[in-house]
C-alpha positions, 0 to 999 in steps of 0.5 A: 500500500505505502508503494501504490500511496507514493506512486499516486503522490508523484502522478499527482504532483506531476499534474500541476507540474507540466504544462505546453511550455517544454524544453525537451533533450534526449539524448544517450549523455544528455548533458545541461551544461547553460541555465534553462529559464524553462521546464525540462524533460529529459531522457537518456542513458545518463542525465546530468543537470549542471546549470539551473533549470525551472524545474525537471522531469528525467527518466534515464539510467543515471540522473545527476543533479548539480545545480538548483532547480527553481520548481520540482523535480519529478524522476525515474531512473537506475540512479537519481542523485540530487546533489543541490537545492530544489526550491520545489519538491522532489518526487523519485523512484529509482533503485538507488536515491540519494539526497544531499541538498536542500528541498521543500518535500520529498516523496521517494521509492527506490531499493536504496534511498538516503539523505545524506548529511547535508541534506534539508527537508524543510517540510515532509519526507515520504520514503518506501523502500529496501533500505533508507538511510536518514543522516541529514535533516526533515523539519516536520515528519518523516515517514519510512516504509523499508526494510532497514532503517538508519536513522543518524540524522535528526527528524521532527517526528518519525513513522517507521513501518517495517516492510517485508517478511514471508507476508509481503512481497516488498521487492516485487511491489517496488519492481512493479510500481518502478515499471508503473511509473516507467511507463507513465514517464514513456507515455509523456516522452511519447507525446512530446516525440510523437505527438501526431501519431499519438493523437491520430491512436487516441482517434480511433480510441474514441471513435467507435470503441467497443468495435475497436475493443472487440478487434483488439480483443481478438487481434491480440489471440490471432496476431499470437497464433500468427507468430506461433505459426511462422516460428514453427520453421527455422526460416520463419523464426528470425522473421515471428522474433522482430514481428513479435517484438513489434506485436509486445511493443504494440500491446505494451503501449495500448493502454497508454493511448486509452489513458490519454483517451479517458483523461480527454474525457474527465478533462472536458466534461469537467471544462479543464484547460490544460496541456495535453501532458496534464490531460495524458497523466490524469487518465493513467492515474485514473486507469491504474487506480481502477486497476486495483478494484478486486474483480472489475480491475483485470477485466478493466485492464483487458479492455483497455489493452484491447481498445488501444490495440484495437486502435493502433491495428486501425491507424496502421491500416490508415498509415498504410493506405496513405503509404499505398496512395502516395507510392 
């Protein structure tokens, strides 16, 4: 439960967060090494953060941060070191986490988070993992949820809940939640990188979806009968290995266009404005909260898979015609 609390916390924070006003880099070593007035989303192997930005949202194997961030700092990666002051809070997964500036929040989840000895939480802290180690300073509360915990540094009140035992499988809860919030840091980088075909998927979601989720439904069984079938001969192998990777990615990303699709939705009957990131994280939060009702939350899951391969099998066939006509 404490990992479904921070997953919900960091999707909702993030929403306030994004806007259409982005600087976007992507890169294997995305290095920002000249101050950025801007909101930055990064992605790549390795982040480095070495000027002041406005605030940052990065999904990578190693985030670095050396240089003040005016807002927040939202990331998902292998490695997360925040090794200067954020005015704003700093919201992280990752499987090593480590905190030695001076922020307003933090909410992290991660195999090993520690806040070293000259980190400052001016106000909360709200940690789940393997291990957490706090040698730095919370003002107000902390709140620990691990394995272990040290705690050498000074803290306003402290909640500590052990986790694990043969009762509570701690590492597959965090793995899954990493892979959540992976995929919700996909979803906005996909946007950002594609936006006309995402919105062009979206499309077909809403347009007449209980066809769509029918076709997707059995588009699924049958693409998996296809690909048995041409991996039967040695020949044919190679060949069903890069369609079926092609076929897990398509799967894989179903979901996300029908969560763009449901945050569309709630966002216009509630008469929101806001930026197609905002609109696309409301949805997946919604989608993954009613994922979690017993019963009703894998059929909802298989829905939402079908529906958005459904979609993806309608604009490929669109994306082909175009393709025929212009050949």
């Amino acid at each position: 439960m404490k990992h479904l609390i921070v997953f919900v916390l960091i999707a909702l924070c993030l929403l306030p967060a994004v806007s259409d006003a982005f600087v976007f880099i992507s890169d294997d070593q995305a290095v920002i090494a000249t101050p950025i007035d801007d909101d930055v989303i990064a992605s790549g192997g390795t982040i480095l953060v070495n000027a002041p930005v406005r605030s940052l949202i990065a999904t990578g194997g190693s985030i670095i941060v050396n240089a003040p961030v005016a807002g927040d700092v939202i990331a998902a990666g292998g490695t997360i070191i925040v090794g200067a002051d954020v005015d704003g809070k700093v919201l992280a997964a990752g499987g090593s986490i480590g905190i030695n500036g001076t922020v307003e929040n933090v909410f992290l989840t991660g195999g090993t988070v520690v806040l070293g000895s000259s980190a400052t939480v001016l106000r909360d802290a709200v940690i789940s993992a393997g291990s957490v180690t706090n040698a730095g300073t919370v003002v107000r509360n902390l709140s620990v949820s691990a394995g272990t915990f040290e705690n050498p540094g000074t803290a306003g009140a402290i909640t500590y809940e052990q986790q694990g035992g043969p009762d509570m499988p701690g590492g597959f809860g965090l793995l899954s939640l990493l892979v959540t919030v992976g995929f919700l840091f996909l979803g906005v980088i996909l946007i950002q990188i594609f936006p006309e075909e995402f919105a062009h998927v979206v499309r077909e979601v809403v347009t007449n979806p209980i066809i769509k989720t029918i076709v997707g439904f059995f588009g699924v069984i049958i693409s998996t009968l296809i690909l048995l079938v041409i991996a039967i001969t040695v020949i044919g192998l190679p060949i069903a290995a890069v369609l079926g990777m092609f076929f897990l990615v398509a799967v894989l990303l179903s979901s996300l266009f029908v969560a763009f699709a449901l945050g569309d939705v709630v966002v216009s009957r509630l008469r929101w404005k806001t930026g197609v990131t905002a609109i696309f994280v409301l949805g997946f939060v919604l989608l993954q909260i009613s994922y979690l009702i017993p019963v009703l939350g894998w059929l909802v899951q298989v829905g939402a898979v079908s529906l958005g391969y459904g979609a993806f099998l309608y604009a490929l066939r669109d994306a082909w015609r175009v393709y025929s006509g212009a050949a």
